[in-house]
PDB file of N, H, CA, C and O in Angstrom:
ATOM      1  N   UNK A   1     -11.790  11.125 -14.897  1.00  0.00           N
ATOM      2  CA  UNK A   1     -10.532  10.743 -14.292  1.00  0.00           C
ATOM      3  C   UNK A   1      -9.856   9.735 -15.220  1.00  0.00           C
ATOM      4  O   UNK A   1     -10.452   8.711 -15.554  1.00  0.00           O
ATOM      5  N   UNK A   2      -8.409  10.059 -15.713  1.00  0.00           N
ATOM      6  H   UNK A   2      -7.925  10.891 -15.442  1.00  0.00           H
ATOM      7  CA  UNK A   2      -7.929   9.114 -15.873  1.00  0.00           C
ATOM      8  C   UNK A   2      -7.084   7.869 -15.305  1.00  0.00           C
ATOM      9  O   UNK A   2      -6.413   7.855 -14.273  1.00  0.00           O
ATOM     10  N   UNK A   3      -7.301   6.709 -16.331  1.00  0.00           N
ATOM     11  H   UNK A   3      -7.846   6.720 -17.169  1.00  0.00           H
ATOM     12  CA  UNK A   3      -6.573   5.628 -15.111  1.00  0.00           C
ATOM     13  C   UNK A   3      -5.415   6.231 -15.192  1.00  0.00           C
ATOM     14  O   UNK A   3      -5.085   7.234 -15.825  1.00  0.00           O
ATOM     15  N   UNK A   4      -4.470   5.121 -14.083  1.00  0.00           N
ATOM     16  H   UNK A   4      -4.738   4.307 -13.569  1.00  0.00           H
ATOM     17  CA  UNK A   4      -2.866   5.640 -13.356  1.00  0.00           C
ATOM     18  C   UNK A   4      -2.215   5.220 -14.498  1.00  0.00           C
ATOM     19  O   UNK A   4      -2.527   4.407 -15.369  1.00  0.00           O
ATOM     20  N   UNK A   5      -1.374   5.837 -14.353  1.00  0.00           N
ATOM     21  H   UNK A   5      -1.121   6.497 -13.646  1.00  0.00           H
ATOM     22  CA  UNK A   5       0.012   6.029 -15.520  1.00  0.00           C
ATOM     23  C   UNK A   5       0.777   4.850 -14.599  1.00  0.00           C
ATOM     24  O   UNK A   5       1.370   5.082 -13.545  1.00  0.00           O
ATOM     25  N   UNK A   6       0.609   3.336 -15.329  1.00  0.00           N
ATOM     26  H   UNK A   6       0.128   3.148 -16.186  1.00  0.00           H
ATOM     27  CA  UNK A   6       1.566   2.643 -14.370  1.00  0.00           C
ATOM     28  C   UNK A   6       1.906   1.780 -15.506  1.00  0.00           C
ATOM     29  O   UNK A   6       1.101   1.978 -16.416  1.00  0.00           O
ATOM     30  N   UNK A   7       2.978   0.708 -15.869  1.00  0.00           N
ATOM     31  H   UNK A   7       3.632   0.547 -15.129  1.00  0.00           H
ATOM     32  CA  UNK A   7       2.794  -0.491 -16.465  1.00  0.00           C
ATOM     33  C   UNK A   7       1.774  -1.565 -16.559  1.00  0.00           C
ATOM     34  O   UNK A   7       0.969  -1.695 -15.637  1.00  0.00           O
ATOM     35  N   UNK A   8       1.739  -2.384 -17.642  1.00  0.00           N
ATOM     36  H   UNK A   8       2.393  -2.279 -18.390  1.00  0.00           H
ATOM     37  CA  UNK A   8       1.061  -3.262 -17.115  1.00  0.00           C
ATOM     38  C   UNK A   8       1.281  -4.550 -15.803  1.00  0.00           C
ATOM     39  O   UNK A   8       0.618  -4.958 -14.850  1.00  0.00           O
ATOM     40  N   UNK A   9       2.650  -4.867 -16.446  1.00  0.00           N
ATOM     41  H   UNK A   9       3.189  -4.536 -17.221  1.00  0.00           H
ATOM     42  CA  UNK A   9       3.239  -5.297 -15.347  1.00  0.00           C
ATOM     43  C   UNK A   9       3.028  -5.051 -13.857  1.00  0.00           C
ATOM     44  O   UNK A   9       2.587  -5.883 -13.064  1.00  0.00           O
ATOM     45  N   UNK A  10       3.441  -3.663 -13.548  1.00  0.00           N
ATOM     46  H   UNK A  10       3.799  -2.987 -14.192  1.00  0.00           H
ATOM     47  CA  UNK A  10       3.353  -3.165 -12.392  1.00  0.00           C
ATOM     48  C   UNK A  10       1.401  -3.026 -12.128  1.00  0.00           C
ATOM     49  O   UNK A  10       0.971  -3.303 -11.008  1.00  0.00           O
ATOM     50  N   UNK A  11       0.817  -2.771 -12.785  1.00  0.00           N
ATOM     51  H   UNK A  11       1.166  -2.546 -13.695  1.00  0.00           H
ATOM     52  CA  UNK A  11      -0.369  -3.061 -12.671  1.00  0.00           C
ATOM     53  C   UNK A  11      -0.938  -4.655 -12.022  1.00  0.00           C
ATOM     54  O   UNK A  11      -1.675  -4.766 -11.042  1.00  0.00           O
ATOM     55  N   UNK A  12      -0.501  -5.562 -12.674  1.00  0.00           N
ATOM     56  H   UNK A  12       0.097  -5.472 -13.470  1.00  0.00           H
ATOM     57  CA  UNK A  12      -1.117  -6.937 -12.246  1.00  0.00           C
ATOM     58  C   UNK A  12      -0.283  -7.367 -10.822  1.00  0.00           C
ATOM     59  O   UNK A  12      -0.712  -8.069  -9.906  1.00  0.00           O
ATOM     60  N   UNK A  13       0.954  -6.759 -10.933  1.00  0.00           N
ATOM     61  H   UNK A  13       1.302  -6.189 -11.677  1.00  0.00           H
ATOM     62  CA  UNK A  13       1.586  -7.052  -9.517  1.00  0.00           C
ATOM     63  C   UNK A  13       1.115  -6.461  -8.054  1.00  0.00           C
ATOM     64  O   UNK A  13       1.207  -6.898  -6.906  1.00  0.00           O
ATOM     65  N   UNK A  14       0.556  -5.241  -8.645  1.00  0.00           N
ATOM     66  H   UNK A  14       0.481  -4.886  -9.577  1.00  0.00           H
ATOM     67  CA  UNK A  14      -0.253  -4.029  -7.575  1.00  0.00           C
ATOM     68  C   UNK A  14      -1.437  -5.161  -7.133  1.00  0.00           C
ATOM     69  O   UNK A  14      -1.666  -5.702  -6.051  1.00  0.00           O
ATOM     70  N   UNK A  15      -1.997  -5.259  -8.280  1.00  0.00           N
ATOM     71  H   UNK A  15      -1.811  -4.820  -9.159  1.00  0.00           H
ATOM     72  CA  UNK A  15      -3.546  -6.130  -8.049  1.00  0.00           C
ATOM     73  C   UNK A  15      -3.506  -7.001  -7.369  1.00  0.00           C
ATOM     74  O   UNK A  15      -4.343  -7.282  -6.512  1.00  0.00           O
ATOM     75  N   UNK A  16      -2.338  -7.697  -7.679  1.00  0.00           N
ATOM     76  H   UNK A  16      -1.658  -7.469  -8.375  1.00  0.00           H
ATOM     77  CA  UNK A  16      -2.581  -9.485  -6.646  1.00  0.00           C
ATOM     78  C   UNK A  16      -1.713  -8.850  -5.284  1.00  0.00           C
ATOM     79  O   UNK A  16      -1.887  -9.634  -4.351  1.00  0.00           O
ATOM     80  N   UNK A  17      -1.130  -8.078  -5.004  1.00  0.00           N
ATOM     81  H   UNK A  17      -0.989  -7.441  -5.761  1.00  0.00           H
ATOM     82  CA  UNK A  17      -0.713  -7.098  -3.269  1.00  0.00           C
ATOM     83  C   UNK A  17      -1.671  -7.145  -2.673  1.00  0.00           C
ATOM     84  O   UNK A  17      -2.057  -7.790  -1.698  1.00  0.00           O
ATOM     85  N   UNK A  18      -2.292  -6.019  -3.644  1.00  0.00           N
ATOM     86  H   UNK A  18      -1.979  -5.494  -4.436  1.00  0.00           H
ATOM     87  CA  UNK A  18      -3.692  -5.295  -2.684  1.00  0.00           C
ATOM     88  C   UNK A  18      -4.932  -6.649  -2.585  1.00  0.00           C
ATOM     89  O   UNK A  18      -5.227  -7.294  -1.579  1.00  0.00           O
ATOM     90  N   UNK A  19      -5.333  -6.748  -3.582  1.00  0.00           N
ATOM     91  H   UNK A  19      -5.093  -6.224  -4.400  1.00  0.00           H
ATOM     92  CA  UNK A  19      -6.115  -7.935  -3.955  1.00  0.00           C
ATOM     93  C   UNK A  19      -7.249  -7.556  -3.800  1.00  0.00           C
ATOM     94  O   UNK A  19      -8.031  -7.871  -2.903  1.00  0.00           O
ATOM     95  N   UNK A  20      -7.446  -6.652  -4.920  1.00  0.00           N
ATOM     96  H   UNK A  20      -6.811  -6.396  -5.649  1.00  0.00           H
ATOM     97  CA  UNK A  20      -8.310  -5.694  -6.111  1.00  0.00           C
ATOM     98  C   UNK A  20      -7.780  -6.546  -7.705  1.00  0.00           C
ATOM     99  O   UNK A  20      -6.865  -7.160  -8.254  1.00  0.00           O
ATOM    100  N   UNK A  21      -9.570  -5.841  -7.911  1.00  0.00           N
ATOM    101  H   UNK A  21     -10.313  -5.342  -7.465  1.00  0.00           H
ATOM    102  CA  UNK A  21      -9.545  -6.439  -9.251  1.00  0.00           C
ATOM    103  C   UNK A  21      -8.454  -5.594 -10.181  1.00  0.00           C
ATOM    104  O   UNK A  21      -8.159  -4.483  -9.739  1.00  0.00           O
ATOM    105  N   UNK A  22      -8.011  -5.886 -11.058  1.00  0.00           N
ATOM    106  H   UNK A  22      -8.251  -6.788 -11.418  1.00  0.00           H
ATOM    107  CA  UNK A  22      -7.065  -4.804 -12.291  1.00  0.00           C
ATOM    108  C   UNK A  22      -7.633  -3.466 -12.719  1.00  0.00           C
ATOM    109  O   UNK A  22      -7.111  -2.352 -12.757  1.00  0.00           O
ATOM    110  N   UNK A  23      -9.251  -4.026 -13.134  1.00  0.00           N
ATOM    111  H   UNK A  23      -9.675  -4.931 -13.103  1.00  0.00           H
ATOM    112  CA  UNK A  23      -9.794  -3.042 -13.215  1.00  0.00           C
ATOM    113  C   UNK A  23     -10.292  -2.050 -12.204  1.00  0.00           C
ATOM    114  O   UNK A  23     -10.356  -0.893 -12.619  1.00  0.00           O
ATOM    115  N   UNK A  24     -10.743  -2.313 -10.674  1.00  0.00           N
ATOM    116  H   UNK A  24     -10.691  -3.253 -10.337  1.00  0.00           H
ATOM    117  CA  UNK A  24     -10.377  -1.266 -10.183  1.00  0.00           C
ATOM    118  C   UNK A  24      -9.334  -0.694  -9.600  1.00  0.00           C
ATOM    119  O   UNK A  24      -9.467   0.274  -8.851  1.00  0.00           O
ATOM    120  N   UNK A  25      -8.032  -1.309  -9.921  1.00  0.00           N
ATOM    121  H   UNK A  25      -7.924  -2.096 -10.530  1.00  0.00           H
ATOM    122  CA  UNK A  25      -7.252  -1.057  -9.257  1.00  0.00           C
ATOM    123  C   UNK A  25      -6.114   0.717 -10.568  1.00  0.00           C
ATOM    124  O   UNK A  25      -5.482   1.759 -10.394  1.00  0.00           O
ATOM    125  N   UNK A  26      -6.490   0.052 -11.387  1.00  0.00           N
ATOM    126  H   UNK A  26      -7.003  -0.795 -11.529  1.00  0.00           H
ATOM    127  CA  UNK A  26      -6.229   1.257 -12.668  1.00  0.00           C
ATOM    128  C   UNK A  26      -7.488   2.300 -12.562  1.00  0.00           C
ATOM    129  O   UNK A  26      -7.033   3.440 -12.467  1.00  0.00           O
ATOM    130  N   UNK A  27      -8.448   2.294 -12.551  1.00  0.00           N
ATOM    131  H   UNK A  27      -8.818   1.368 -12.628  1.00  0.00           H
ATOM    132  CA  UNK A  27      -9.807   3.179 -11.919  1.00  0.00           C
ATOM    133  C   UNK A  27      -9.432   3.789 -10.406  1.00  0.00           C
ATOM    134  O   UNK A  27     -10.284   4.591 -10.021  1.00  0.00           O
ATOM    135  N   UNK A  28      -8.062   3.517  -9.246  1.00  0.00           N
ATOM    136  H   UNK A  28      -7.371   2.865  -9.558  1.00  0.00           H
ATOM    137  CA  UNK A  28      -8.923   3.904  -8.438  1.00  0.00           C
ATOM    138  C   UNK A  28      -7.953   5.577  -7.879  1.00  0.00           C
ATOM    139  O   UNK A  28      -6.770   5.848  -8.085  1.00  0.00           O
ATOM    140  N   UNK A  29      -8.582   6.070  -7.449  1.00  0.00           N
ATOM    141  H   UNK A  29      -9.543   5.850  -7.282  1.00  0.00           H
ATOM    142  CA  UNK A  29      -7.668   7.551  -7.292  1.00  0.00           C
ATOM    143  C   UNK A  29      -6.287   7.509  -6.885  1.00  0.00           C
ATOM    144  O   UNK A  29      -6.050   6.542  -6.161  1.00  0.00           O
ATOM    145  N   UNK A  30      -5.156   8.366  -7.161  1.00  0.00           N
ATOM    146  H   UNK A  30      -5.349   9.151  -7.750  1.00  0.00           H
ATOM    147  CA  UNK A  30      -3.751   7.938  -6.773  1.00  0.00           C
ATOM    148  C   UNK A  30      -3.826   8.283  -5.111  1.00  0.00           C
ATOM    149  O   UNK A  30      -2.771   8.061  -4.516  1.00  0.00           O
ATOM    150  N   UNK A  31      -4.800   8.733  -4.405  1.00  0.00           N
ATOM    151  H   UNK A  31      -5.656   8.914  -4.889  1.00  0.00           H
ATOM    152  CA  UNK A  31      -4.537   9.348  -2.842  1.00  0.00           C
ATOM    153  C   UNK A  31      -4.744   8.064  -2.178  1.00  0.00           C
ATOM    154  O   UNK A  31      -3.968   7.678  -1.303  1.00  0.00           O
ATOM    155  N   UNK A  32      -6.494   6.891  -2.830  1.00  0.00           N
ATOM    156  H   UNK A  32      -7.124   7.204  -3.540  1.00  0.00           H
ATOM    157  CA  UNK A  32      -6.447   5.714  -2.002  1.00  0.00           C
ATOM    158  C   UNK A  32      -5.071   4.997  -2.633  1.00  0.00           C
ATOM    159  O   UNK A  32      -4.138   4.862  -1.841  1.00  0.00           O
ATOM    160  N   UNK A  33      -4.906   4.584  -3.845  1.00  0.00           N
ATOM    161  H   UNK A  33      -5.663   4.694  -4.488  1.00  0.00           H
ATOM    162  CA  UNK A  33      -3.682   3.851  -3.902  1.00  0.00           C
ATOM    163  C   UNK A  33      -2.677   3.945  -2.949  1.00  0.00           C
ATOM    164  O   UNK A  33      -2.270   2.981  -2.301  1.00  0.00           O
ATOM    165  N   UNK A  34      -2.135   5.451  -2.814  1.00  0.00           N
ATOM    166  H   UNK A  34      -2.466   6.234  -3.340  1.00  0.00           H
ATOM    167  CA  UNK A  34      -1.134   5.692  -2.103  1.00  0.00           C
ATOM    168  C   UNK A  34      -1.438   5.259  -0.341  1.00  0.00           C
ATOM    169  O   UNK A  34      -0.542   5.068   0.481  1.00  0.00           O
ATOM    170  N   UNK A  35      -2.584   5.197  -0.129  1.00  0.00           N
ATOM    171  H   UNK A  35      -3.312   5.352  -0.797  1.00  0.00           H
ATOM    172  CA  UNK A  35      -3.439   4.850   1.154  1.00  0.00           C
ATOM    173  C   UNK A  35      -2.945   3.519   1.811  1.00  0.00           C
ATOM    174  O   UNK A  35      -2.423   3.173   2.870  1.00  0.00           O
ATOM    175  N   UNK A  36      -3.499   2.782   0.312  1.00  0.00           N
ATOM    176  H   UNK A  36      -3.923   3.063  -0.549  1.00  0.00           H
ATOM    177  CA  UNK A  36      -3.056   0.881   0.474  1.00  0.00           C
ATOM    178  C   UNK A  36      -1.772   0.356   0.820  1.00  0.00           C
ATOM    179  O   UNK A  36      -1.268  -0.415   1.636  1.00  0.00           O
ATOM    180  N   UNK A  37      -1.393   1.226  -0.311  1.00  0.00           N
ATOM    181  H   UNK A  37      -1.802   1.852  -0.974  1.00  0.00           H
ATOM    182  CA  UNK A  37       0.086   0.990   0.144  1.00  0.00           C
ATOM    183  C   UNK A  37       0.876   0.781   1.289  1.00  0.00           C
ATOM    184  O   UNK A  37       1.376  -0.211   1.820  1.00  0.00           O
ATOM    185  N   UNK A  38       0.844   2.423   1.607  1.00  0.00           N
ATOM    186  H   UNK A  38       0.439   3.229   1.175  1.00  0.00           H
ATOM    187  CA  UNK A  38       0.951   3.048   3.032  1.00  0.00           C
ATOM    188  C   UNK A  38       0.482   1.483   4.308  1.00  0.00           C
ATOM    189  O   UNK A  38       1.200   0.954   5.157  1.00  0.00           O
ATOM    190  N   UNK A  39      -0.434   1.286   4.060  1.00  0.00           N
ATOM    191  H   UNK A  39      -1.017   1.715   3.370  1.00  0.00           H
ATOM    192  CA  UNK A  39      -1.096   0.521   4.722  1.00  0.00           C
ATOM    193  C   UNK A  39      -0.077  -1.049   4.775  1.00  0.00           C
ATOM    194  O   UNK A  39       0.599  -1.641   5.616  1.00  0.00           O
ATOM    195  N   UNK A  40      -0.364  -1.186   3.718  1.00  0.00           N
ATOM    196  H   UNK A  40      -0.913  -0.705   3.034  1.00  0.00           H
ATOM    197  CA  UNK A  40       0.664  -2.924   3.388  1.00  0.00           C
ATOM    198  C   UNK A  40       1.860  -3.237   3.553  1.00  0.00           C
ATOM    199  O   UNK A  40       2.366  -4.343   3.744  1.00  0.00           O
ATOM    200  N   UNK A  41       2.669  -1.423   3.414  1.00  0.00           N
ATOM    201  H   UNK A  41       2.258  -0.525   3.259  1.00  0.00           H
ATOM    202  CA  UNK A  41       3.941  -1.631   3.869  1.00  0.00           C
ATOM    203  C   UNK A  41       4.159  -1.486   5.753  1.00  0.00           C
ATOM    204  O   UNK A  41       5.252  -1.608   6.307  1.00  0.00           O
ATOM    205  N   UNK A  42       2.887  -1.215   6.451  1.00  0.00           N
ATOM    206  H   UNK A  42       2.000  -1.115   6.001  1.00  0.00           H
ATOM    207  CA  UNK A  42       2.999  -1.097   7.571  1.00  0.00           C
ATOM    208  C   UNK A  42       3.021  -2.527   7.976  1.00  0.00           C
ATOM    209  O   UNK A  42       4.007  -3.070   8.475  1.00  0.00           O
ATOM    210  N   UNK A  43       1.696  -3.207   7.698  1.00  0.00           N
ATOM    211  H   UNK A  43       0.895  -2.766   7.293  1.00  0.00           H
ATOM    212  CA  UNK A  43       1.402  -4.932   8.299  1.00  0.00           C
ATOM    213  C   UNK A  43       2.478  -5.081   7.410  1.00  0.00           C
ATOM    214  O   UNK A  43       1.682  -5.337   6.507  1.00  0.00           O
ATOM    215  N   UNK A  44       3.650  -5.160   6.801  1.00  0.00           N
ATOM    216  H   UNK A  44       4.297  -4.952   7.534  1.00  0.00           H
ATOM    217  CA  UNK A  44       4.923  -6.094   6.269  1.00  0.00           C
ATOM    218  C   UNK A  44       5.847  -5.615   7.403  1.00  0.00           C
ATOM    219  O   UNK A  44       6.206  -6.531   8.142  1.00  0.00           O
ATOM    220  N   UNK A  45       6.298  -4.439   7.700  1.00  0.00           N
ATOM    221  H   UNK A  45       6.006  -3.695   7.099  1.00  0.00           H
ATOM    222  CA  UNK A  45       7.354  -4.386   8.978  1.00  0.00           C
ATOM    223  C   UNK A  45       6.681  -4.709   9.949  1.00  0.00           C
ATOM    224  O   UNK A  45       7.482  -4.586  10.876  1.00  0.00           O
ATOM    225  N   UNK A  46       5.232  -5.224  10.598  1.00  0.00           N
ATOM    226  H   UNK A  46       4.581  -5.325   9.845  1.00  0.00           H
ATOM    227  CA  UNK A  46       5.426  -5.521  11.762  1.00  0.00           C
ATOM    228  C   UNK A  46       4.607  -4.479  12.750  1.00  0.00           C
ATOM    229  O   UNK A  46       4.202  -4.835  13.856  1.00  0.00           O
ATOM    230  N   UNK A  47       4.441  -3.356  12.302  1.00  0.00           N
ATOM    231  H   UNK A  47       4.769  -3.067  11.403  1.00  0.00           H
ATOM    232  CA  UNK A  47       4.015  -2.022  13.021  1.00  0.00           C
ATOM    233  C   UNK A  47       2.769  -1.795  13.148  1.00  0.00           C
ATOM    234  O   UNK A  47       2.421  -0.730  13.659  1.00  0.00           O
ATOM    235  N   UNK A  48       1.981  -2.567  12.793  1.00  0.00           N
ATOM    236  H   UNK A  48       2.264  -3.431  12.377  1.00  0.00           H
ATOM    237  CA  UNK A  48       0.706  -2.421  12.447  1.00  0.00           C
ATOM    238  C   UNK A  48      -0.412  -2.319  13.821  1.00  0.00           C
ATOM    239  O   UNK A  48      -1.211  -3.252  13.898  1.00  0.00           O
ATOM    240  N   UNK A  49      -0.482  -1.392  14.733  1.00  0.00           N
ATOM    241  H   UNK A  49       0.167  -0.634  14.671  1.00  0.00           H
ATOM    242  CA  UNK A  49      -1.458  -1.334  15.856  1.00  0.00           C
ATOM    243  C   UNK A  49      -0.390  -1.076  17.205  1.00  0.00           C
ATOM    244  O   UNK A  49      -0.699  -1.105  18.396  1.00  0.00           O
ATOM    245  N   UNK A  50       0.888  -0.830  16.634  1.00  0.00           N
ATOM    246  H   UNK A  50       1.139  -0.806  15.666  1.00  0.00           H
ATOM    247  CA  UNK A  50       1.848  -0.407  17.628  1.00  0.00           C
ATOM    248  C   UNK A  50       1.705   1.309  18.023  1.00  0.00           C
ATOM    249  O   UNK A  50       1.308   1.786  16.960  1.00  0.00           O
ATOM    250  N   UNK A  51       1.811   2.255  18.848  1.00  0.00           N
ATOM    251  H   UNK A  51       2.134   1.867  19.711  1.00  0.00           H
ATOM    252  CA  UNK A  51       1.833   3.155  19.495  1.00  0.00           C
ATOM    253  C   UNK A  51       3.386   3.484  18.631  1.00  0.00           C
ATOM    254  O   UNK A  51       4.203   2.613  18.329  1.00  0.00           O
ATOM    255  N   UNK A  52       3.511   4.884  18.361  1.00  0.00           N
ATOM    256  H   UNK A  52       2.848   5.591  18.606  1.00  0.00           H
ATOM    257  CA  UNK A  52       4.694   5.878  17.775  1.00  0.00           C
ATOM    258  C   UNK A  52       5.418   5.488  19.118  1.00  0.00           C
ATOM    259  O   UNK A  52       6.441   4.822  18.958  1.00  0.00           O
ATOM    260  N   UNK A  53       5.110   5.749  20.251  1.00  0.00           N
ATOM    261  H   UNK A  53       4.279   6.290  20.382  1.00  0.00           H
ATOM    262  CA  UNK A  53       6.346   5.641  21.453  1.00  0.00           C
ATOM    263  C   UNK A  53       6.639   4.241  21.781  1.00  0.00           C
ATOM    264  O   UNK A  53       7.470   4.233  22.689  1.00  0.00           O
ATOM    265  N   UNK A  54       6.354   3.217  21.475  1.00  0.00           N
ATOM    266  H   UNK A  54       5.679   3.224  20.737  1.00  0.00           H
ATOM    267  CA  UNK A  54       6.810   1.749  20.951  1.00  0.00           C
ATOM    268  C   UNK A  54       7.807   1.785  20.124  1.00  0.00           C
ATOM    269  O   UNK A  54       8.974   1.394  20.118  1.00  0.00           O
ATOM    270  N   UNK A  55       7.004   2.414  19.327  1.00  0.00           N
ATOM    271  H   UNK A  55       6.055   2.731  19.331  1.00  0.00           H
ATOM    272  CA  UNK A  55       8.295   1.986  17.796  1.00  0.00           C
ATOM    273  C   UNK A  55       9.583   2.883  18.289  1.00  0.00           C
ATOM    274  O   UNK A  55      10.561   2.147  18.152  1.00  0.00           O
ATOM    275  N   UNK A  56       9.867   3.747  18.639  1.00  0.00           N
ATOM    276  H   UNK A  56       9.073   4.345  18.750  1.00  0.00           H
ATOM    277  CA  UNK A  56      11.021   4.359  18.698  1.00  0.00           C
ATOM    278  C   UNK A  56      11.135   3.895  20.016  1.00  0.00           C
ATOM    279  O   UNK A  56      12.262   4.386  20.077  1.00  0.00           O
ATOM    280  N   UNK A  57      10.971   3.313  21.314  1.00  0.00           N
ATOM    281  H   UNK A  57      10.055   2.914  21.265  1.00  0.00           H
ATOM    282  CA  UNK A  57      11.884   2.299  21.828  1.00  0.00           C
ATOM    283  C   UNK A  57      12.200   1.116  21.543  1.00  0.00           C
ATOM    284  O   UNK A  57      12.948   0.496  22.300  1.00  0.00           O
ATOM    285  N   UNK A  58      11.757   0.607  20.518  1.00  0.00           N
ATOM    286  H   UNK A  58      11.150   1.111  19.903  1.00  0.00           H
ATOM    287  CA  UNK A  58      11.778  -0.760  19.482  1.00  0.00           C
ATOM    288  C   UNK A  58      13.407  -0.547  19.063  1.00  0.00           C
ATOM    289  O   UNK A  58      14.370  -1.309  19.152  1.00  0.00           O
ATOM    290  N   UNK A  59      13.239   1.146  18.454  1.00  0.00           N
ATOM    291  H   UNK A  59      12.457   1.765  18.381  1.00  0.00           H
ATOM    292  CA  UNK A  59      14.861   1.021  17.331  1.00  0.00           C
ATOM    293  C   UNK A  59      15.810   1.627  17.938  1.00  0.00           C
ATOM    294  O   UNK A  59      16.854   1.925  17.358  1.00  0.00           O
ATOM    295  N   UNK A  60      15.503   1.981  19.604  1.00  0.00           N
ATOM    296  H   UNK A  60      14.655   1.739  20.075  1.00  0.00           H
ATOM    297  CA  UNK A  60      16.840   2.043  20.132  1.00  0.00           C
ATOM    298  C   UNK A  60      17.571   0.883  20.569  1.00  0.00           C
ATOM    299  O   UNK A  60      18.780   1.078  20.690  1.00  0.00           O
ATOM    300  N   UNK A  61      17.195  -0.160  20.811  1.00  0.00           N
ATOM    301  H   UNK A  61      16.212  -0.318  20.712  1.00  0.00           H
ATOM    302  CA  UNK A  61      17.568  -1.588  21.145  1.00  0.00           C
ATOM    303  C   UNK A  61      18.547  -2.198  20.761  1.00  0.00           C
ATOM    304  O   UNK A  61      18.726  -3.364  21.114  1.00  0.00           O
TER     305      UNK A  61
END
């Protein structure tokens, strides 16, 4: 496997997000990356352990 096609930049910024080492964070498959993510951008809006029929009476309000 090769590591992700990312910057370095964008590499050390990923690392201190997730808060993974660099090195596994360039080692680790693009499906968990995309996983974490997924994940971090949920606990940042707020949504994190809310029910789908919550959230859409949340954004009719």
């Amino acid at each position: 496997m090769r590591p992700l096609q990312i910057s370095p930049e964008t590499a050390i910024k990923l690392a201190e997000t997730l808060k993974v080492p660099i090195e596994q964070l360039m080692h680790m498959p693009q499906h968990l990356l995309i996983q974490k993510l997924a994940e971090l951008a949920r606990i940042e809006t707020g949504e994190a352990g809310q029910p789908a029929a919550e959230r859409k009476d949340d954004s009719r309000s």
